[in-house]
BALO-537116 format. One record per residue (C-alpha): x, z, y. Coordinates in nm, 2 decimals, always signed. Each point is the difference from the previous one (the first is absolute). Example, Ala and Ser with C-alpha at 12.3 -4.5 7.8 and 13.67 -1.06 7.14 Angstrom:
% residues 2
<node xx="+1.23" zz="+0.78" yy="-0.45"/>
<node xx="+0.14" zz="-0.07" yy="+0.34"/>
***
This chain:
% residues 382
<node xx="+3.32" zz="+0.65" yy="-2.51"/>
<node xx="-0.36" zz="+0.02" yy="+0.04"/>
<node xx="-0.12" zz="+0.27" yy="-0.23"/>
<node xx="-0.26" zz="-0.11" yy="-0.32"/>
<node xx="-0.19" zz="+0.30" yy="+0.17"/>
<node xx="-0.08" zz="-0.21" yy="+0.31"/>
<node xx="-0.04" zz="-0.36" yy="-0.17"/>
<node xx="-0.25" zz="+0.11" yy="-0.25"/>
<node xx="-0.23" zz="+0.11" yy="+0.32"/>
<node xx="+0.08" zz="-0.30" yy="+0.18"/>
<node xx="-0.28" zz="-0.17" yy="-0.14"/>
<node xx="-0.28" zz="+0.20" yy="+0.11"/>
<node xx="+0.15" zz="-0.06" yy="+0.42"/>
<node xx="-0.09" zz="-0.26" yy="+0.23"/>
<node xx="+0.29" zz="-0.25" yy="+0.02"/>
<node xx="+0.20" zz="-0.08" yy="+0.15"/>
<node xx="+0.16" zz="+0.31" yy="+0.11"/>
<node xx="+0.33" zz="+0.18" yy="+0.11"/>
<node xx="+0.10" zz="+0.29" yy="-0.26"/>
<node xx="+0.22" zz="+0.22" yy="+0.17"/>
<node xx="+0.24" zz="+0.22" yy="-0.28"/>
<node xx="+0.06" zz="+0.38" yy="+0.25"/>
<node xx="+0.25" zz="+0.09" yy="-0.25"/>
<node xx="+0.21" zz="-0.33" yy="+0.09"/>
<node xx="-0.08" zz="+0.07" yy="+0.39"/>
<node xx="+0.07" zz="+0.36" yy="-0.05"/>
<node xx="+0.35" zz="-0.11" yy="-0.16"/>
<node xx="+0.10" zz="-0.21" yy="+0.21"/>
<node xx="-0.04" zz="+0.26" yy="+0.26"/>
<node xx="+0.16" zz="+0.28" yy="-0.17"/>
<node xx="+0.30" zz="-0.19" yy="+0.00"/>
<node xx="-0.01" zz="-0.12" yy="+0.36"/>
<node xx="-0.09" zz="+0.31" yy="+0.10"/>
<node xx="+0.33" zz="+0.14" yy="-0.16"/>
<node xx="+0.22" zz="-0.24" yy="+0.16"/>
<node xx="-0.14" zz="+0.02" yy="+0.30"/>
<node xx="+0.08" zz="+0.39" yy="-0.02"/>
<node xx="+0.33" zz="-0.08" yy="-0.13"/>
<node xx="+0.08" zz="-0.23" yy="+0.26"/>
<node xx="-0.12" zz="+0.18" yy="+0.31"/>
<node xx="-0.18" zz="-0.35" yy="+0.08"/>
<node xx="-0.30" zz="-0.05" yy="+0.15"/>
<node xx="-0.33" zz="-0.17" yy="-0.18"/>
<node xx="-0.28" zz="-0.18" yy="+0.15"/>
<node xx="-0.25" zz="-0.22" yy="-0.27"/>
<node xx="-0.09" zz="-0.36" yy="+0.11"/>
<node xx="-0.33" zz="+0.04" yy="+0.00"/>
<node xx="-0.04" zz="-0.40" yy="+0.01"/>
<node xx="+0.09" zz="+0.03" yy="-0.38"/>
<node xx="-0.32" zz="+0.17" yy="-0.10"/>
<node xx="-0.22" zz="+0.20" yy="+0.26"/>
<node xx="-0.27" zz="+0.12" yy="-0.30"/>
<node xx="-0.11" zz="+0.31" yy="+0.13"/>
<node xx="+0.04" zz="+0.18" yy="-0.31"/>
<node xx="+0.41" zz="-0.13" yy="-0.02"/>
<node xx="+0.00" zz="+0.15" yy="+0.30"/>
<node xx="-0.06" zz="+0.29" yy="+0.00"/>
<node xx="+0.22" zz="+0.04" yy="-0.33"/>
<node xx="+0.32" zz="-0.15" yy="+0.21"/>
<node xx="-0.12" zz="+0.28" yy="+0.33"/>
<node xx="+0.02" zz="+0.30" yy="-0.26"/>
<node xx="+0.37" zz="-0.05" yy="-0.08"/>
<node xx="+0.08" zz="+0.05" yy="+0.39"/>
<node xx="+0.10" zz="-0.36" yy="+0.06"/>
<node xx="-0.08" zz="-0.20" yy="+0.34"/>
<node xx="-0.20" zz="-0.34" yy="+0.06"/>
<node xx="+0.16" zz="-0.32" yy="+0.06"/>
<node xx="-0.32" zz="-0.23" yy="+0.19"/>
<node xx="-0.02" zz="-0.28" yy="+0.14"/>
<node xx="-0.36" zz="+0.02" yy="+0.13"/>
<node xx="-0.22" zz="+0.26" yy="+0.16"/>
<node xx="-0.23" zz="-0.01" yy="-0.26"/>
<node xx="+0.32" zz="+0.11" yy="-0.23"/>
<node xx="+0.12" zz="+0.24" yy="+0.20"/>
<node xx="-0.43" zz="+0.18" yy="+0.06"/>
<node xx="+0.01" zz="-0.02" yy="-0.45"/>
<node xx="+0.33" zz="+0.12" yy="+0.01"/>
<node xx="-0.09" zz="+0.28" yy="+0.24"/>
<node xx="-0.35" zz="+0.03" yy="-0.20"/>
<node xx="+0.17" zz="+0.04" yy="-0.35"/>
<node xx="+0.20" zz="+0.29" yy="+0.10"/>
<node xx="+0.37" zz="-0.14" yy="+0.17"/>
<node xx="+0.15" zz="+0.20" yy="+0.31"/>
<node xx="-0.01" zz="-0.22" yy="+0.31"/>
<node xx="+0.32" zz="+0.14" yy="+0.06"/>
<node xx="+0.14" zz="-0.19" yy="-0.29"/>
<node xx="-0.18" zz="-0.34" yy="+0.08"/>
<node xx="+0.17" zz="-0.30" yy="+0.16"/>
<node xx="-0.15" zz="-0.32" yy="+0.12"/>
<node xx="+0.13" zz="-0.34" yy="-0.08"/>
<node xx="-0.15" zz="-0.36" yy="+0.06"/>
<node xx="+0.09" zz="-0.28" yy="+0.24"/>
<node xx="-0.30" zz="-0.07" yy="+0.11"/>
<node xx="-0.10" zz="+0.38" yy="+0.10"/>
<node xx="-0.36" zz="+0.02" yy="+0.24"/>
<node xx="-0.09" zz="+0.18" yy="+0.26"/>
<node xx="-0.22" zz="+0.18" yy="-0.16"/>
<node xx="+0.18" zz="+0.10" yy="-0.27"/>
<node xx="+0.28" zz="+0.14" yy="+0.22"/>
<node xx="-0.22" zz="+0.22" yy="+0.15"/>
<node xx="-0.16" zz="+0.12" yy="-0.24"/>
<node xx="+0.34" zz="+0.05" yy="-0.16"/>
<node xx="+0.16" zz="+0.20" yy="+0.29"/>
<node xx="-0.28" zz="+0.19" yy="+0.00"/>
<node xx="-0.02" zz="+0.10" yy="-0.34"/>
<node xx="+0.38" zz="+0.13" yy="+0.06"/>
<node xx="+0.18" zz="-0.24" yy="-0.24"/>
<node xx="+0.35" zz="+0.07" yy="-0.06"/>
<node xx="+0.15" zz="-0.33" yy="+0.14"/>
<node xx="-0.11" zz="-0.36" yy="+0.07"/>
<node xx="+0.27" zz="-0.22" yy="-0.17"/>
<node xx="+0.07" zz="-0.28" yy="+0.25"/>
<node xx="+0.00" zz="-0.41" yy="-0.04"/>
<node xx="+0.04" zz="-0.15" yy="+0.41"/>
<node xx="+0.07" zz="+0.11" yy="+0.37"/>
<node xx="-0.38" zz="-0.10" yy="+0.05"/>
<node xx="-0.12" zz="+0.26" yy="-0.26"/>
<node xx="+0.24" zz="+0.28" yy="+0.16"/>
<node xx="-0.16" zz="-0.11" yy="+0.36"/>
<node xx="-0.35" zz="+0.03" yy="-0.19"/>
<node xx="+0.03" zz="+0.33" yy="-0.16"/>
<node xx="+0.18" zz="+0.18" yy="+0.35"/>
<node xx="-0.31" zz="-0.12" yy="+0.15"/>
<node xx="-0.23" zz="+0.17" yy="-0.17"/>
<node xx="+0.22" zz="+0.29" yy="-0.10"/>
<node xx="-0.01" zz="+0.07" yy="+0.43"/>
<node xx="-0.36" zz="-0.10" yy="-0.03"/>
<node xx="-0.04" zz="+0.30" yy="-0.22"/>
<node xx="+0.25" zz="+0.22" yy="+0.16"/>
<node xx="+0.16" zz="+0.02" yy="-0.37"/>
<node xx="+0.41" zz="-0.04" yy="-0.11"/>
<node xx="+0.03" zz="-0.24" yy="-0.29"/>
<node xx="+0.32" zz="-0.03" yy="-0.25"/>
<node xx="+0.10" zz="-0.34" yy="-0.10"/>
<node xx="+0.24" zz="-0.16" yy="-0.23"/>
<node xx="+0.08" zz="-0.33" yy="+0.03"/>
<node xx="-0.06" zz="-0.24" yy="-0.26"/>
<node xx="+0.35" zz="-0.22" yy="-0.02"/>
<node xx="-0.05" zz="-0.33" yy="-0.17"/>
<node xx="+0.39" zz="+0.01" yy="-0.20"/>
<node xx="+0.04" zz="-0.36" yy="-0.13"/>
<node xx="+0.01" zz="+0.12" yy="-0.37"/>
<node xx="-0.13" zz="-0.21" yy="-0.27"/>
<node xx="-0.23" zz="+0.18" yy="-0.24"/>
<node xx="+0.02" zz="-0.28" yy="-0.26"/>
<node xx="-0.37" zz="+0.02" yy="-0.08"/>
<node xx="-0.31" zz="-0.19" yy="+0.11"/>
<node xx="+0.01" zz="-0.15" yy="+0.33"/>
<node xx="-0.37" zz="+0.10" yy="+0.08"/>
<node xx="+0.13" zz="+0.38" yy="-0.09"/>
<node xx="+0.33" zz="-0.06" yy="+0.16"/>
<node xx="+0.02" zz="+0.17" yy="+0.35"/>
<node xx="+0.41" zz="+0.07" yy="+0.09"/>
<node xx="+0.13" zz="-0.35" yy="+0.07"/>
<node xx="+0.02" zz="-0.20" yy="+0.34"/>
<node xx="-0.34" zz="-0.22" yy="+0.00"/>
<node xx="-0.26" zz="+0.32" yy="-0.03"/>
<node xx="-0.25" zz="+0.13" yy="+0.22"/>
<node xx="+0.08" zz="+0.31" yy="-0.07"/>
<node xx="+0.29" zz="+0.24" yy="+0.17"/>
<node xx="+0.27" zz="+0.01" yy="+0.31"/>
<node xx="+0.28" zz="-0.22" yy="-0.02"/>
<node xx="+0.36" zz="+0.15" yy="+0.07"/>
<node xx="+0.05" zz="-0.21" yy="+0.28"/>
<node xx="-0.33" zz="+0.16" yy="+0.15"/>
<node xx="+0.13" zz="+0.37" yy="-0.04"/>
<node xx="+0.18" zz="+0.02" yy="+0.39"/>
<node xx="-0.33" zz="-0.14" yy="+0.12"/>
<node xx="-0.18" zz="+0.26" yy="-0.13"/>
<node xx="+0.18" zz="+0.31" yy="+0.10"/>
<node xx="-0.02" zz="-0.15" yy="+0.30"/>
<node xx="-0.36" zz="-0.01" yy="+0.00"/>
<node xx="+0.00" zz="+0.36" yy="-0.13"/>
<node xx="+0.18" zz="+0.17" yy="+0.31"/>
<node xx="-0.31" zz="-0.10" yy="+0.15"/>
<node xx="-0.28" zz="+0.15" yy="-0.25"/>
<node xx="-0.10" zz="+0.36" yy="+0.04"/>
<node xx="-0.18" zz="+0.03" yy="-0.21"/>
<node xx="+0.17" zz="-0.13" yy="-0.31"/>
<node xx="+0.30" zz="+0.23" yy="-0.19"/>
<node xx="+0.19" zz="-0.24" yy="-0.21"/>
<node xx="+0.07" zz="+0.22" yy="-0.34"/>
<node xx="+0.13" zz="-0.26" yy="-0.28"/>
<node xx="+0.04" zz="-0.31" yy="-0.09"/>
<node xx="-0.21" zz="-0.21" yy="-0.29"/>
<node xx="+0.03" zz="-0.29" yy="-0.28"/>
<node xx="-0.20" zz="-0.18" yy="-0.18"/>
<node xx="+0.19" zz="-0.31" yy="-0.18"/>
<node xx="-0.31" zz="-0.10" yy="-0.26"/>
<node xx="-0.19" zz="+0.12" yy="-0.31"/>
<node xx="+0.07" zz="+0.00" yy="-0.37"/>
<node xx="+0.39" zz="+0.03" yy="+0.09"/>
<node xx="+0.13" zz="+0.05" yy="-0.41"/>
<node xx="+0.41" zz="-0.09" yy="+0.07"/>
<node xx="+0.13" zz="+0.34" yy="+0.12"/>
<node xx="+0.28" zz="-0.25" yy="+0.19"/>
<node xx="-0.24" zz="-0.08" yy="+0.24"/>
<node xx="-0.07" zz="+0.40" yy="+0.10"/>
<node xx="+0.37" zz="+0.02" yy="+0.00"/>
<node xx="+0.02" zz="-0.29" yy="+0.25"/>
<node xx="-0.26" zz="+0.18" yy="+0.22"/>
<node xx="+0.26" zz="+0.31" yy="+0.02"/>
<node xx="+0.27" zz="-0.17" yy="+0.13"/>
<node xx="-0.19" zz="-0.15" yy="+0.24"/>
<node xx="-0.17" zz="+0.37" yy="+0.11"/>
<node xx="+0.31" zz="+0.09" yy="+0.03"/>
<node xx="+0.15" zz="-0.27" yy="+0.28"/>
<node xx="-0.27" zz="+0.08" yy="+0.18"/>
<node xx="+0.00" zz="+0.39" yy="-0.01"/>
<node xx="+0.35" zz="-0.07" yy="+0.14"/>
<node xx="-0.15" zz="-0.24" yy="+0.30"/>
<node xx="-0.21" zz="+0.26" yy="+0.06"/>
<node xx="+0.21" zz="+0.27" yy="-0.03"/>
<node xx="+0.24" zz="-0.19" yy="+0.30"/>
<node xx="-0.28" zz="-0.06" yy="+0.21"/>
<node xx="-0.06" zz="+0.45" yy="+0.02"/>
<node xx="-0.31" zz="-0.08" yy="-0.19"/>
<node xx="-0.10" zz="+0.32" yy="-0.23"/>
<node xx="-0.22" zz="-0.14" yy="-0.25"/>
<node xx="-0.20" zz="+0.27" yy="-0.24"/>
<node xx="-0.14" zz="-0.21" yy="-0.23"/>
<node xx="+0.11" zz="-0.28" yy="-0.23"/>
<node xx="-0.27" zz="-0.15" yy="-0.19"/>
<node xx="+0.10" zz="-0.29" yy="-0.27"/>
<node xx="-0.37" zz="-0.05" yy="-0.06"/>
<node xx="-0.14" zz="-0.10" yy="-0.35"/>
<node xx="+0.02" zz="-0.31" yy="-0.26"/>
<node xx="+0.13" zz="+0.17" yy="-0.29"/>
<node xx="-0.17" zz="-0.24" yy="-0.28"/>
<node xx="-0.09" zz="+0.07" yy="-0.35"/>
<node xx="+0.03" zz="-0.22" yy="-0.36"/>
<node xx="-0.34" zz="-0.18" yy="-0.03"/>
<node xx="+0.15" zz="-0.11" yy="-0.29"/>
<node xx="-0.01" zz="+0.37" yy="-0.18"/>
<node xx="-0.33" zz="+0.19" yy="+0.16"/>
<node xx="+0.17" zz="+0.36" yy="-0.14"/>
<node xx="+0.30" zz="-0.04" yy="+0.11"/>
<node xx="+0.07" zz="+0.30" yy="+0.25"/>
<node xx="+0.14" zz="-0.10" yy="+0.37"/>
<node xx="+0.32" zz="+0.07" yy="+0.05"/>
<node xx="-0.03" zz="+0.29" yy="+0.30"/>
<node xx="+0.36" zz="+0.17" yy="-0.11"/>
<node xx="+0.19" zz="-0.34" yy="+0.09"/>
<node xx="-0.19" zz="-0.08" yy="+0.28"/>
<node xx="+0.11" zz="+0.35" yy="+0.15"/>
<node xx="+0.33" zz="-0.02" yy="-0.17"/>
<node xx="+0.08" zz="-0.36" yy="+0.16"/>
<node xx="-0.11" zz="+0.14" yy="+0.35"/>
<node xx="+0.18" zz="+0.33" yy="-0.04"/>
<node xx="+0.30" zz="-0.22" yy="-0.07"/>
<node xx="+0.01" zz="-0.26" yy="+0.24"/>
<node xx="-0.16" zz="+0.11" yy="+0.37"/>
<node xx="+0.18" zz="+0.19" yy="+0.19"/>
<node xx="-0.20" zz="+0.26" yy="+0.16"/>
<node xx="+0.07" zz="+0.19" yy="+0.31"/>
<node xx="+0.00" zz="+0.42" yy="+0.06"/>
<node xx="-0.35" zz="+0.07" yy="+0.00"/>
<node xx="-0.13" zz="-0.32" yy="-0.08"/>
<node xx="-0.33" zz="-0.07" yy="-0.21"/>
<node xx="+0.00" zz="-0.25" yy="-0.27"/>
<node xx="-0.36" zz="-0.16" yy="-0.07"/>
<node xx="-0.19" zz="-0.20" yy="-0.24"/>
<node xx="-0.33" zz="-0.20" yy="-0.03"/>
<node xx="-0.04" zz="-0.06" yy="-0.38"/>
<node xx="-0.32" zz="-0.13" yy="-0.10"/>
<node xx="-0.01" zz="-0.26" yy="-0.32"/>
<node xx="+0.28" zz="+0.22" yy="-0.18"/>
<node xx="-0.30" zz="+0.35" yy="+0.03"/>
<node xx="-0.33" zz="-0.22" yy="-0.09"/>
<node xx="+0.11" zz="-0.33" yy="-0.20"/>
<node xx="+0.02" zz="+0.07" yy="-0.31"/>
<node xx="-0.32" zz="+0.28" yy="-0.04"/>
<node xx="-0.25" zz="-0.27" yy="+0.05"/>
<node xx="-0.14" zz="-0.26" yy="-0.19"/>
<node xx="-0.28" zz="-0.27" yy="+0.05"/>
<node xx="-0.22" zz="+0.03" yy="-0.31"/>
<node xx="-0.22" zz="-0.31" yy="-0.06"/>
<node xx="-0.22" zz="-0.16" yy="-0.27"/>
<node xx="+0.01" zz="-0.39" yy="-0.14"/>
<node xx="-0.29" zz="-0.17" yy="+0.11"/>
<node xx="+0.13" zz="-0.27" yy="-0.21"/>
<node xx="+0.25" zz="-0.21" yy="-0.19"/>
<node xx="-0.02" zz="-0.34" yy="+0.10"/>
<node xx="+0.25" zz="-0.30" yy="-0.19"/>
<node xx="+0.16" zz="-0.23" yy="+0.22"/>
<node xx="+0.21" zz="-0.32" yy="-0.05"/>
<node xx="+0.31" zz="+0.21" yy="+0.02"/>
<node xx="-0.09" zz="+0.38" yy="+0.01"/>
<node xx="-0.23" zz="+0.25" yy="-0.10"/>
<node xx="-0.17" zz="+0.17" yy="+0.33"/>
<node xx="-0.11" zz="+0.36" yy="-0.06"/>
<node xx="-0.22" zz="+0.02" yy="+0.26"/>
<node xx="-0.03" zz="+0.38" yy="+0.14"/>
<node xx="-0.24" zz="+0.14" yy="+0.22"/>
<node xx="+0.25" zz="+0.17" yy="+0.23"/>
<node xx="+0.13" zz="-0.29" yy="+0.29"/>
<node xx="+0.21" zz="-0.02" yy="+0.27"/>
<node xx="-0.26" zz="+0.19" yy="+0.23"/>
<node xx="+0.18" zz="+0.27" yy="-0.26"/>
<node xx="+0.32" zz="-0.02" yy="+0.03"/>
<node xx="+0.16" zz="-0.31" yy="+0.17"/>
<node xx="+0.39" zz="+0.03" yy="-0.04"/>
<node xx="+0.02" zz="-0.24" yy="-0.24"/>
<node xx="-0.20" zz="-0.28" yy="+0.20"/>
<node xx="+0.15" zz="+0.15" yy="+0.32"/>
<node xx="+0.36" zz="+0.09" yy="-0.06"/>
<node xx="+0.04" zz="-0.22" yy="-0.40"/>
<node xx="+0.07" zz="+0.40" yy="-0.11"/>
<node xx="+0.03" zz="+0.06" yy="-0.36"/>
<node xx="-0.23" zz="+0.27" yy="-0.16"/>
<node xx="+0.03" zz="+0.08" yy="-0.37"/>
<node xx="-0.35" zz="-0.04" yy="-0.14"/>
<node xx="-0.08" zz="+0.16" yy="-0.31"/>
<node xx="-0.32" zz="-0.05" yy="-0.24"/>
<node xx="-0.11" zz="+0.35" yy="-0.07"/>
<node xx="-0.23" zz="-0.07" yy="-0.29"/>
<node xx="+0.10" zz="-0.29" yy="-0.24"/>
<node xx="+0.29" zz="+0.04" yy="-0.27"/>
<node xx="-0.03" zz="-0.40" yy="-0.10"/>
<node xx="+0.24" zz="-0.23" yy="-0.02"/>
<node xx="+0.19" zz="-0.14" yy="+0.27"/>
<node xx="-0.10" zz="-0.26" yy="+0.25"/>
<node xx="+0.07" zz="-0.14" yy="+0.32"/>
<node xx="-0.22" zz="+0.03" yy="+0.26"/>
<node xx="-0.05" zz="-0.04" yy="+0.40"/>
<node xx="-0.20" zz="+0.33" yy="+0.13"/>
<node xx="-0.22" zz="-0.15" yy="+0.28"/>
<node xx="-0.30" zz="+0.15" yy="+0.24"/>
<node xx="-0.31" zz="-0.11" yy="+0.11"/>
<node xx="+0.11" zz="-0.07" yy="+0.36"/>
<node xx="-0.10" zz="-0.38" yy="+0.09"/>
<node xx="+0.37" zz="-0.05" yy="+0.13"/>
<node xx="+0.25" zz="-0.12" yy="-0.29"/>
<node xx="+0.26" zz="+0.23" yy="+0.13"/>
<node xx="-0.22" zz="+0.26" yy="-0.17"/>
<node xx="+0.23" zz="+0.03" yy="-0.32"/>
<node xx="+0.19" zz="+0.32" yy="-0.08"/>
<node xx="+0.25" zz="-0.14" yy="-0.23"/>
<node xx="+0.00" zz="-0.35" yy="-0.17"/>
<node xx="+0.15" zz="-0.06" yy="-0.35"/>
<node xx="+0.07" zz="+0.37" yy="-0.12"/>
<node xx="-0.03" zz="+0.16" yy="-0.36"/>
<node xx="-0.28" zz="+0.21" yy="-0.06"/>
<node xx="-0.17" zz="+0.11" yy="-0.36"/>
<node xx="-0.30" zz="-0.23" yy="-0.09"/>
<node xx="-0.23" zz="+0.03" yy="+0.29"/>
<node xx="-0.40" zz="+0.02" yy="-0.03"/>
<node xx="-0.30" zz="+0.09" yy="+0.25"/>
<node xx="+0.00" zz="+0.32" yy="+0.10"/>
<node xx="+0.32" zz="+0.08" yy="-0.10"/>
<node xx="+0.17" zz="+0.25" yy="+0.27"/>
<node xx="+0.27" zz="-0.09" yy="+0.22"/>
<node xx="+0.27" zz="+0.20" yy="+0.22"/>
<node xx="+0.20" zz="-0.17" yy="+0.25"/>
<node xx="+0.27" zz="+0.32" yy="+0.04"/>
<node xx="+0.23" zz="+0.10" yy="+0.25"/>
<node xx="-0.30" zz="-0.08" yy="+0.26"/>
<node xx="+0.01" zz="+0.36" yy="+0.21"/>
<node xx="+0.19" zz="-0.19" yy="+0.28"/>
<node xx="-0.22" zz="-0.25" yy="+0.22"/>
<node xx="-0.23" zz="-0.03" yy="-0.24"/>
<node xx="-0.32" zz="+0.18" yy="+0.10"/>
<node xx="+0.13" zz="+0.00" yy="+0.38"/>
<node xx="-0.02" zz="-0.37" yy="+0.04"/>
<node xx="-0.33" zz="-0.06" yy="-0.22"/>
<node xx="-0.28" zz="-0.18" yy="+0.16"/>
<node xx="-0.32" zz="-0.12" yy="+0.03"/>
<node xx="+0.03" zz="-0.36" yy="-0.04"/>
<node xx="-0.31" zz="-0.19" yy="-0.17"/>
<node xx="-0.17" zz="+0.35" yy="+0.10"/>
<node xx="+0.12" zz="+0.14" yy="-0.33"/>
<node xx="+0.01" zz="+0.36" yy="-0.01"/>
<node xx="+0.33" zz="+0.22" yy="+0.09"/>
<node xx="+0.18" zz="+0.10" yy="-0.35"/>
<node xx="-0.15" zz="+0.39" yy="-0.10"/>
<node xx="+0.31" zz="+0.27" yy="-0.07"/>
<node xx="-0.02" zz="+0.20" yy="-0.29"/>
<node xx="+0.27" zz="+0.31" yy="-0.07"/>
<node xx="+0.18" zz="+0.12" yy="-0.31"/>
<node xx="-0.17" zz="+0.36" yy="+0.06"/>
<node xx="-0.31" zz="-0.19" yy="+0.02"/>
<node xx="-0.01" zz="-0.14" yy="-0.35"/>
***
């Protein structure tokens, strides 16, 4: 809940704006910093979730690692604090310059989509006269039963090594110098709230911990990757970190010695943020009532993108009870946050909070119709 503290200084800010609550980011990782401890598991942040330099630096503090995608997340990631012995690279589409820069930076391991990025990376790991760890990321046909644009696991994806590639790339490794192959990696999709579908993801870890295991492979590291989701429907609901670890404590089967990692990002940063906006106006059509906000899509776009669900709450207005369809200022009519939902009486002015808006919110804004980027204002600001 956002504190009557913070909404009665709303007013005075610039909107819109993300308002970032530390004591629910600092929660959140107490707890995950617990089960992680508990667990023996190993943490790395997806820093595609929120990359705000200030989040950060926060997440670095608590001793975790960095989950990027980019070289421009692994240089904030490196710039806010993290240990680049605790950073891994993901991406399909990895350049040349960012694997350089990355093996020179002495990342902990690149995880691994194709033969022709292994061929890529032992080329300029001889280049550089450098050793590079690897895990490979194995594409295990599991169905994450969310949205198909965040779905990543199943057969018809850019993303991962199919099973029936694995001979052909150990194959290809006997010839690579320059490359130690410590792990293994998953990624099935984003959002993921049925703990079945994590359950499904063990059983499949563990065939092929076993195909490995006959082929005299040693594998270090077994990384199930992120996607733990979180209820857009209740913005202070708590993730649940202590059945996540429970479910993987349970159901993988881990080897003597073996390292069992993680890549949460949603379930650390979603619910601490919020997008606060003002209504520029109420506008009465032949069916609905628009309240029309000054925060867009440019803002946060899951709900144009993706059809995502944010709870959006007026801060300011105790009236009675209308319907309404919250809508930007973005000439595109997929510019709509959420179309026929109940809010209190709603006038100009009145302040708005689309919650649970820490996740791919800020990271994705942009500058389309050259509006400006969303400001971020902290709890220990106000």
């Amino acid at each position: 809940m956002i504190s009557k503290n913070a909404v009665s200084k709303f007013g005075d800010l610039k909107t819109p704006f993300y308002y970032y609550d530390l004591n629910v980011l600092k929660s959140n990782l107490d707890t995950l910093k617990k089960e992680s401890q508990n667990s023996g598991y190993k943490v790395h942040y997806a820093v595609k979730a929120n990359a705000n330099p200030r989040i950060l630096k926060i997440i670095s503090s608590y001793g975790f690692g960095a989950d990027c995608v980019s070289w421009n997340e692994i240089d904030s990631a490196l710039k806010a604090g993290f240990d680049p012995s605790k950073v891994v690279f993901a991406g399909v589409g990895k350049s040349d310059y960012e694997i350089k820069n990355a093996i020179n930076a002495g990342i902990y391991c690149f995880n691994v989509e194709s033969i022709p990025e292994l061929e890529v990376i032992e080329q300029f790991a001889s280049e550089l006269n450098k050793t590079v760890q690897i895990a490979l990321r194995i594409n295990p046909l599991v169905e994450a039963h969310t949205h198909k644009y965040i779905t990543t696991g199943v057969e018809e994806s850019k993303f991962g090594i199919h099973t029936w590639e694995l001979e052909n790339v150990l194959k290809a490794l006997t010839a690579m110098k320059h490359i130690i192959l410590i792990g293994i990696h998953f990624h099935i999709g984003s959002q993921i709230t049925r703990m079945a579908v994590f359950q499904s993801l063990c059983t499949h870890i563990n065939e092929l911990q076993d195909w490995f295991a006959n082929r005299n492979v040693d594998l270090k590291v077994v990384n199930v990757g992120g996607g733990l989701g979180i209820d857009y429907k209740n913005p202070d609901k708590a993730p649940v970190f202590a059945e996540y670890f429970n479910l993987m404590h349970e159901f993988i089967d881990l080897k003597p010695g073996q390292e069992l990692h993680l890549e949460p990002g949603r379930s650390v940063v979603g619910q601490c943020g919020s997008l606060i906006s003002k209504v520029l106006y109420i506008k009465k059509g032949s069916n609905t009532i628009f309240a029309i906000i000054d925060a867009g899509m440019t803002d946060l776009i899951r709900p144009a993108l993706y059809q995502a669900h944010h709870k959006i709450e007026n801060l300011t207005s105790k009236g009675s009870i209308y319907k309404y369809d919250v809508v930007g200022p973005i000439c595109e009519s997929s510019d709509t946050f959420a179309r026929y939902i109940e809010l209190p009486e709603t006038h100009r002015g009145d302040i708005i909070a689309i919650r649970s808006a820490g996740a791919y919110g800020e990271a994705m804004a942009s500058r389309y119709n050259l509006r400006d980027l969303p400001g971020t204002v902290f709890s220990d600001e106000l």
